[in-house]
LOKOL-701888 format. One record per residue: residue in one letter; x, y, z of N, C-alpha, C, O in turn. Coordinates in steps of 0.05 Angstrom, whole numbers, plus 32768, in hexadecimal, padded with zeros to 4 digits. Layout:
<drenbas>
aXYZXYZXYZXYZ;...
</drenbas>
This chain:
<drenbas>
x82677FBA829782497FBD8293823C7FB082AC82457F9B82B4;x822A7FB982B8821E7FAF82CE820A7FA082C082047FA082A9;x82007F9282D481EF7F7582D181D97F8382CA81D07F8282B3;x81CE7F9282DC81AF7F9682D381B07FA982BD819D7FB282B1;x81CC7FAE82B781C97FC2829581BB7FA7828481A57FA0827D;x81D57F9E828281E17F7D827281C07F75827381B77F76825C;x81B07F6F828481917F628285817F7F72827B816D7F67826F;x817E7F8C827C81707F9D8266817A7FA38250816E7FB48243;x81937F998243819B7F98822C81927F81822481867F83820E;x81927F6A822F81897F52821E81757F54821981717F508202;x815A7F5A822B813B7F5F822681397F6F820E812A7F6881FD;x81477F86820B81427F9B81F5814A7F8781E081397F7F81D0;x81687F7C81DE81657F6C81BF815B7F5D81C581647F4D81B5;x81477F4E81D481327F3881C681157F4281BE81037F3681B4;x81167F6481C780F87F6D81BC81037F79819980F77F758184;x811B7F87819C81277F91818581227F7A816981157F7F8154;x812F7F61817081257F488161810D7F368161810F7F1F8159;x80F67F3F816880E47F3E816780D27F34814B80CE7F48813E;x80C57F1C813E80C37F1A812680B17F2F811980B47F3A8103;x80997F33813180857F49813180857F64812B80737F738125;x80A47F69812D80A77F85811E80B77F85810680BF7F9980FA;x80BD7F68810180C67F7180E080B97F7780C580A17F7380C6;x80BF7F7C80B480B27F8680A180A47F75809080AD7F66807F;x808A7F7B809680707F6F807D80787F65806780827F79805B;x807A7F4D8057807A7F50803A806C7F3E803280677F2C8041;x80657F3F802080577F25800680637F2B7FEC80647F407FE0;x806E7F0A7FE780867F057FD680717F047FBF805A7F0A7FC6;x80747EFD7FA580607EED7F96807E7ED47F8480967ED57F7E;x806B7EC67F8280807EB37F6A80887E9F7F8280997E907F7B;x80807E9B7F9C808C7E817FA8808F7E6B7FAA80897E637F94;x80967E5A7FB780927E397FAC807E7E347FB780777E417FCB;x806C7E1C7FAB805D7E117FB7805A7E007FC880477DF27FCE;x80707E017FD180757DED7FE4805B7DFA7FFF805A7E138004;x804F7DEE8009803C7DFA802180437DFC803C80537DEB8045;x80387E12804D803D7E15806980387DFF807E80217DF7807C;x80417DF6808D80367DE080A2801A7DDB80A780107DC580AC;x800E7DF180A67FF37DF580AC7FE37DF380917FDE7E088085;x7FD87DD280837FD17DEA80667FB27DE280757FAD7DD48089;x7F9D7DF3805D7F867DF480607F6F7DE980577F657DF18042;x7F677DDC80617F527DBB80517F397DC580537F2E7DCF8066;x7F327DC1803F7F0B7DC2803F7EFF7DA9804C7F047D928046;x7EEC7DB480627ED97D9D80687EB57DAE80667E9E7DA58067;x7EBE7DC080657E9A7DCF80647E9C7DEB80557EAD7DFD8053;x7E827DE9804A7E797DFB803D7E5F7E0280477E4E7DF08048;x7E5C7E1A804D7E4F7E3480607E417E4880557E347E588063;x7E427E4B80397E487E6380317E5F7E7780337E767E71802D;x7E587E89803A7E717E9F803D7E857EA1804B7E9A7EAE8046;x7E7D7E8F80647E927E8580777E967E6280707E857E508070;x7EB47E5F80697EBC7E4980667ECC7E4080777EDE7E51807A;x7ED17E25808B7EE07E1D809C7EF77E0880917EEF7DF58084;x7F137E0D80967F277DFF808C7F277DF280A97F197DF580BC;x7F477DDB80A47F4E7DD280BC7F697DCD80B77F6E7DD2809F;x7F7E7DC580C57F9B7DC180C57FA67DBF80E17F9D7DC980F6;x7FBA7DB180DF7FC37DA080CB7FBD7D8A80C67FAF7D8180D9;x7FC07D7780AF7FBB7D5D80B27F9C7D5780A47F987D3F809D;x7F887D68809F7F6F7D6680997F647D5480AF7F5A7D3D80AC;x7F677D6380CA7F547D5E80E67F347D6980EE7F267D6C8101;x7F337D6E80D07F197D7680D77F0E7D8E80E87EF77D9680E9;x7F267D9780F87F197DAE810D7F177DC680FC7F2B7DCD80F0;x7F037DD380FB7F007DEB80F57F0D7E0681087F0A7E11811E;x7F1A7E0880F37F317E2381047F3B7E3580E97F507E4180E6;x7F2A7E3280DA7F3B7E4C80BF7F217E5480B27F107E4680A6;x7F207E6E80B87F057E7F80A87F087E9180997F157EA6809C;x7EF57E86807C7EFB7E9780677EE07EA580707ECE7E9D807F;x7EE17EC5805F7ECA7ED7805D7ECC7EDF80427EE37EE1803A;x7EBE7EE380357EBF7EE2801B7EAB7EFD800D7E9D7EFF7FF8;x7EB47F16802B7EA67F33802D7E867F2A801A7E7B7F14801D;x7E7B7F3F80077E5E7F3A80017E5B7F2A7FE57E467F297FD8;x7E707F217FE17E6B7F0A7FC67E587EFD7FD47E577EF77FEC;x7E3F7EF97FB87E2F7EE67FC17E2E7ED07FB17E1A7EC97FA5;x7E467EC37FAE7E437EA97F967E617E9E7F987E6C7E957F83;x7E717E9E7FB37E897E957FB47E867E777FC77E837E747FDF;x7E887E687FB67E867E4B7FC77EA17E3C7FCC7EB67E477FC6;x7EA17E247FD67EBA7E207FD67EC37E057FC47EAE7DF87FC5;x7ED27DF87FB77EDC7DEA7FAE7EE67DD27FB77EEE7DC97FA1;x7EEB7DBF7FC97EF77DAE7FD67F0B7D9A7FBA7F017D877FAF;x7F217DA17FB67F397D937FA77F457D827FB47F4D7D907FC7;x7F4D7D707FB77F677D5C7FC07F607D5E7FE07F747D5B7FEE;x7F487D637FED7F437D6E80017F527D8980147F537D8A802C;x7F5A7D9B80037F577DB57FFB7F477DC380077F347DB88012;x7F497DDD80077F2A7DEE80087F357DFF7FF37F4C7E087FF5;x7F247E077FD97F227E167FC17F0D7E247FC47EF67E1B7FC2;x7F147E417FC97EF87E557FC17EF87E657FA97F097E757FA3;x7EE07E5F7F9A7EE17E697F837EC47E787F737EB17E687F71;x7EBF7E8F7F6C7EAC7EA17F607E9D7E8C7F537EA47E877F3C;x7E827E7A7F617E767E647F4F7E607E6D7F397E557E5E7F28;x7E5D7E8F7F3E7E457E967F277E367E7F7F237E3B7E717F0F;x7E217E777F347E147E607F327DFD7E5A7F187DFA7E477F09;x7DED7E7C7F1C7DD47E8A7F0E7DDD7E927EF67DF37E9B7EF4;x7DCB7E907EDB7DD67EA17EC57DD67EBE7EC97DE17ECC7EB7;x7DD07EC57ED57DC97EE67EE97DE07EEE7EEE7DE67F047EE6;x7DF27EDC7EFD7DFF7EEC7F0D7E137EF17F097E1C7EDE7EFC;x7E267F047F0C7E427F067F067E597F097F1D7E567F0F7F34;x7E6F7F057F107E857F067F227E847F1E7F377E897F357F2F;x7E7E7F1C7F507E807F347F657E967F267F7C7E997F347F90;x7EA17F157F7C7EBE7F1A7F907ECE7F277F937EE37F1F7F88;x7ED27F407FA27EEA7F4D7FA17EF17F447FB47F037F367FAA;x7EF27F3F7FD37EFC7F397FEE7EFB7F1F7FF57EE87F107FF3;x7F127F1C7FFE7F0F7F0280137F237F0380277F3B7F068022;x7F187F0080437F287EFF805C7F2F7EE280607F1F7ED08059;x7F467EDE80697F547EC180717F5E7EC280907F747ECC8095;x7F4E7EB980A37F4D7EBB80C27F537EA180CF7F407E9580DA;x7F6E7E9780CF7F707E7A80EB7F6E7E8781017F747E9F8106;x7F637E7181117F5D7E7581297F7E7E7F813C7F807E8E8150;x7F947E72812D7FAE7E7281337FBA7E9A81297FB77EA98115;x7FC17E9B81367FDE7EAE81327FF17EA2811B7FFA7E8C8120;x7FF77EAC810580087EA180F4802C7EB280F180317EC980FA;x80387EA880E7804F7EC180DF80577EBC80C280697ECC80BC;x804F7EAA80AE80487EA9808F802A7E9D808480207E8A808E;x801F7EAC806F801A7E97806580187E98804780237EAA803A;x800B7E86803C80107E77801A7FF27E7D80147FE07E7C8025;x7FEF7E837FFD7FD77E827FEC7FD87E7D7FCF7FEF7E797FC8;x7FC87E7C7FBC7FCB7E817F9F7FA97E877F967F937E7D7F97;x7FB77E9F7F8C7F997EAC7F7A7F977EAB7F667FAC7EA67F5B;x7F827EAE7F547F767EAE7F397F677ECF7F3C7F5E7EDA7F50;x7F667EDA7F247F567EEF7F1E7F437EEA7F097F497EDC7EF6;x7F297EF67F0A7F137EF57EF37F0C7F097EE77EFE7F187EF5;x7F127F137ECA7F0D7F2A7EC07F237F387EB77F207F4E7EAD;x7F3F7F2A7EB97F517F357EB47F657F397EC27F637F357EDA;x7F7C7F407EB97F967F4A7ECA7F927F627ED67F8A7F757EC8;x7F987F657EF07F967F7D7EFF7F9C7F797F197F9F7F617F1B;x7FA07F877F377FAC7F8D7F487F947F887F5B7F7C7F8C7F57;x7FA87F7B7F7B7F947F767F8B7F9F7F7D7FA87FB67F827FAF;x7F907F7D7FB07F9A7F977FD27FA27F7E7FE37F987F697FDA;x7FB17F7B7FF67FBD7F6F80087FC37F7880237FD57F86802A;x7FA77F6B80387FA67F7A80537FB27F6680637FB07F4E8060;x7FC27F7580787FC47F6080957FB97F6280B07FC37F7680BA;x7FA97F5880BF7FB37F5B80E07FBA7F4A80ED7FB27F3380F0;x7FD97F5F80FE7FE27F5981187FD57F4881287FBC7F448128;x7FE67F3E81377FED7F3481497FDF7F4881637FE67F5F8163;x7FCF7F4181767FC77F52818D7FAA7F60818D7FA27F72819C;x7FA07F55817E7F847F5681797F737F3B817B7F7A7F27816E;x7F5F7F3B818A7F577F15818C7F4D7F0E81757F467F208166;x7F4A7EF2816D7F417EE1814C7F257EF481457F237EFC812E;x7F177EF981537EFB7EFF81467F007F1E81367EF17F238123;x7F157F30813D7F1A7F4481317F217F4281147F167F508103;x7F317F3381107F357F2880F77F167F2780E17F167F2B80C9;x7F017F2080F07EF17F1F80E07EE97F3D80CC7EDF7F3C80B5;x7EEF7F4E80D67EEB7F6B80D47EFE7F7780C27F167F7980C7;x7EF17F8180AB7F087F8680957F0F7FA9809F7F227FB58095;x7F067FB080AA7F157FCA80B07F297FCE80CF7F2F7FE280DB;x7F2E7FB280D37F447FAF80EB7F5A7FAD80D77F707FB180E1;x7F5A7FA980BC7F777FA380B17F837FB7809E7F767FC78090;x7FA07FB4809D7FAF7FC9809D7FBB7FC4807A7FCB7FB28075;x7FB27FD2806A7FC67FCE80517FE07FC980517FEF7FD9805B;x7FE87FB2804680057FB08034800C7FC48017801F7FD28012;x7FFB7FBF800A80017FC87FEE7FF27FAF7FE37FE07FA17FEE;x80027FAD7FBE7FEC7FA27FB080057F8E7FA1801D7F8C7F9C;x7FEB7F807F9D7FFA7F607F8B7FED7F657F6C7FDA7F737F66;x7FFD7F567F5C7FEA7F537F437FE07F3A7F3C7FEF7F277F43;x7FCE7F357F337FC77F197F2D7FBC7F1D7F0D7FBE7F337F02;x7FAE7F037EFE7FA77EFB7EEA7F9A7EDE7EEC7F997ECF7EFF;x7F907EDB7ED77F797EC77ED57F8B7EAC7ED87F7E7E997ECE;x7FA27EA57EE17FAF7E8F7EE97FB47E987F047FB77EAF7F0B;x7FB37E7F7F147FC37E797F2C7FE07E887F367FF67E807F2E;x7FDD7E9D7F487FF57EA67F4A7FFF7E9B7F6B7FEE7EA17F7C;x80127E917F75801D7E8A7F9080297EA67F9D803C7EB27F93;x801F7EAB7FB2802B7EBF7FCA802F7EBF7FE480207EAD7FEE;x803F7ECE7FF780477EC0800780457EE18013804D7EF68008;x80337EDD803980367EF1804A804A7EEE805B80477ED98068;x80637F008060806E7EF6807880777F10808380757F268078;x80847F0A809C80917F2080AB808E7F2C80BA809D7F3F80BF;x80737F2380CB80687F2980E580557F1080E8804B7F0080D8;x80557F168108802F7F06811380217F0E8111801B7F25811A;x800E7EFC80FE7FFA7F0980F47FD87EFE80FA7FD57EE780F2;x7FC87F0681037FB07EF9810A7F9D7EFA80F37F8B7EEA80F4;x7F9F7F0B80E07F967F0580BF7FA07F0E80AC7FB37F1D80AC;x7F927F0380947F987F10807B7F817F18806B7F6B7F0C806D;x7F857F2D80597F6C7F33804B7F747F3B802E7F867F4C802A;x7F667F2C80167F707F3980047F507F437FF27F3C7F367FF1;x7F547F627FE47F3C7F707FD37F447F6F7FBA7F5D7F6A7FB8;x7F377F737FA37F397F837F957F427F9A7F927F2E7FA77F90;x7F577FAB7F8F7F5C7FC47F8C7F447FD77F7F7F327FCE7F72;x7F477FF37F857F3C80067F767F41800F7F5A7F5780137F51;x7F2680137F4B7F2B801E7F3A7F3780067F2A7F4C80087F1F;x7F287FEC7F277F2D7FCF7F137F137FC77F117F067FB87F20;x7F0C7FD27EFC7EF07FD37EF67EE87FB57EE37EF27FAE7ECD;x7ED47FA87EF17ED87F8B7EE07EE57F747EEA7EDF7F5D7EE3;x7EFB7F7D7EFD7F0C7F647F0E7F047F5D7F287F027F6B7F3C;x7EFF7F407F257EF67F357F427F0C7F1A7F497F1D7F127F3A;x7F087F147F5C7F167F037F687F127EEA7F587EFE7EED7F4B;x7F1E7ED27F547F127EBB7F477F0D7E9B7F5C7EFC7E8D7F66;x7F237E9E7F5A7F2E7E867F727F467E897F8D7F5C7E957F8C;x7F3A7E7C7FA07F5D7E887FB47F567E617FB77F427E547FB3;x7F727E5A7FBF7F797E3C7FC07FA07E397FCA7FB07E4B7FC6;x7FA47E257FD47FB67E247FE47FBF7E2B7FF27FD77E2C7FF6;x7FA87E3580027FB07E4080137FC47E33802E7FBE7E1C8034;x7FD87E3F803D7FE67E32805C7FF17E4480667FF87E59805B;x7FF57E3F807680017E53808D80167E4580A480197E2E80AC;x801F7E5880A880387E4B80C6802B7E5C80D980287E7480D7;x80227E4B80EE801D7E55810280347E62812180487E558125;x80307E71812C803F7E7E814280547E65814F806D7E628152;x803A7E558156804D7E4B816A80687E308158807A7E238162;x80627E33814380757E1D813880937E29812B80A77E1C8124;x808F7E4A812D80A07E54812280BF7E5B812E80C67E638145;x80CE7E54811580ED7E55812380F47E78812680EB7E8B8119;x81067E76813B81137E94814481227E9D812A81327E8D8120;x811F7EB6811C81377EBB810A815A7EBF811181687EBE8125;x815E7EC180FD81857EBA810D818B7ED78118819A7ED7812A;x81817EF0810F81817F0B811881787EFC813F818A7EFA8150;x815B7EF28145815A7EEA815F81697EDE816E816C7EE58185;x81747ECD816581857EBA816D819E7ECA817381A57EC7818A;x81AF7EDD816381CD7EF3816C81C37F00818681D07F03819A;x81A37F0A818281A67F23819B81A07F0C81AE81A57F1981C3;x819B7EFB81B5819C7EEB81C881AC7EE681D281AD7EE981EA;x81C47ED881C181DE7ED081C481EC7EED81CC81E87EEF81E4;x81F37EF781C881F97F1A81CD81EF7F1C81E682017F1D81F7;x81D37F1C81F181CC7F24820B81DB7F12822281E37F1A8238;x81DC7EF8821781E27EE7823081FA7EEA823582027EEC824D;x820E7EEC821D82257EF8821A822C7F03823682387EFC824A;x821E7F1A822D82227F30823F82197F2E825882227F3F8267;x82077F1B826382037F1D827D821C7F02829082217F0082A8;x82237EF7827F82407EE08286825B7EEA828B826F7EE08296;x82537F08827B82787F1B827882757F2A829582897F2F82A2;x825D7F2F829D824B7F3B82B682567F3182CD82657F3D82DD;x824B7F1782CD824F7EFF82DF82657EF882E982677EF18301;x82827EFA82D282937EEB82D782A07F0E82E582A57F0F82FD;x82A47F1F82D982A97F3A82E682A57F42830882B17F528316;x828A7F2C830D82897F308321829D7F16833482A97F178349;x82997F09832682B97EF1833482C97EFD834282D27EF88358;x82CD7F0D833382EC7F0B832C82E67F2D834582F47F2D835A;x82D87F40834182DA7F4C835882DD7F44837482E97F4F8386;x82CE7F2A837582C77F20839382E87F0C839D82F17F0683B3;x82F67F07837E83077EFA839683187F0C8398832A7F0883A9;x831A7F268387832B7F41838883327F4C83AC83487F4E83B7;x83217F5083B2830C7F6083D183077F4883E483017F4F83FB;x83097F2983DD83017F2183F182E27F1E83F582DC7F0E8406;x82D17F2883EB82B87F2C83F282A87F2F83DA82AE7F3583C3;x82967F2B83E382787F3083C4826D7F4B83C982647F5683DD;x82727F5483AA82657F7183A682537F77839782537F72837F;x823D7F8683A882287F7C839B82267F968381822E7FAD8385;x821B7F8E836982227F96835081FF7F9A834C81EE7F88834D;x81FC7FBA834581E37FC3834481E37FCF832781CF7FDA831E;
</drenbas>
């Protein structure tokens, strides 16, 4: 194998293993154990709520949007951030279907737990990629459907993983007439840069270098064959 094969073989398996192209999922039923990054309430905004992480540093770097609910405030628990349908007015009723969850960070999981109001029924689950800058995230038609979760008027734990992701968005589904969002809470996330290589990354790596050492030493062993160094294109 020549060298500069052997060096465009290793580049291809480290794009091939790439975490960014593996496959989307959201688990439901996970532990609660939380992501490095979890998400603390320090302000309430209205519709835009600012978390911070890690550590409850106070920096604002996690934005909720909470689409045209006009009565979703936030909760601060255990210093937490809890957003929840506060129906403040005897008027008013449950209208949460959407809420966008935007760190300023690149993530590659993250953790939530929902509540539903109005009943058991199904809720849409959006993502965006990686390669779009943070403010796009704000924009619910940059994101790309997963499919659908179910929830109910208890706390359910779920978990996004399987790419870099610059948001999440979760709706109401169609055609759930009466069901709104109730509460989202626990929220965390793992951010980009803290994340370990999978062991799939780790073989084509090991494999590439492999192969540029079997390269190397091939070429040894020509040069003391001949006397001379040959140059290997």
């Amino acid at each position: 194998m020549r060298l500069r094969h052997v060096g465009l073989f290793a580049a291809a398996a480290l794009a091939t293993a790439s975490p960014a192209l593996a496959s989307v999922t959201v688990n439901p039923d996970v532990s609660g154990t939380p992501d490095s990054y979890q998400v603390f309430g320090i302000k309430d905004t209205g519709q835009v709520v600012y978390g911070s992480s890690p550590n409850n540093t106070n920096i604002p770097n996690v934005k909720f949007i909470a689409g045209t609910a006009q009565d979703v405030s936030v909760d601060i628990k255990n210093g937490f951030a809890q957003l929840k349908d506060a129906n403040t007015c005897q008027r008013c009723t449950p209208d949460w279907k959407q809420i966008i969850i935007n760190p300023d960070l690149l993530f590659t999981d993250m953790k939530f737990a929902i509540s539903l109001t109005g009943g058991s029924g199904l809720v849409d689950v959006y993502y965006l990629l990686s390669g779009d800058p943070t403010s796009a995230a704000d924009d619910p038609f940059n994101y790309a459907l997963w499919g659908t979760i179910s929830g109910d008027g208890s706390d359910k734990n779920f978990e996004l993983s399987g790419g870099t992701f610059n948001g999440l968005m979760l709706a109401i589904a169609p055609n759930q007439a009466g069901l709104t969002l109730g509460t989202l809470k626990q929220v965390s996330y793992e951010p980009l840069n803290s994340a370990v290589p999978e062991p799939a990354t780790w073989a084509f790596m090991l494999l590439g270098f492999g192969g540029v050492g079997a390269a190397l030493r091939r070429g040894r062993k020509q040069r003391g064959k001949n006397g001379r160094l040959l140059q290997i294109t």
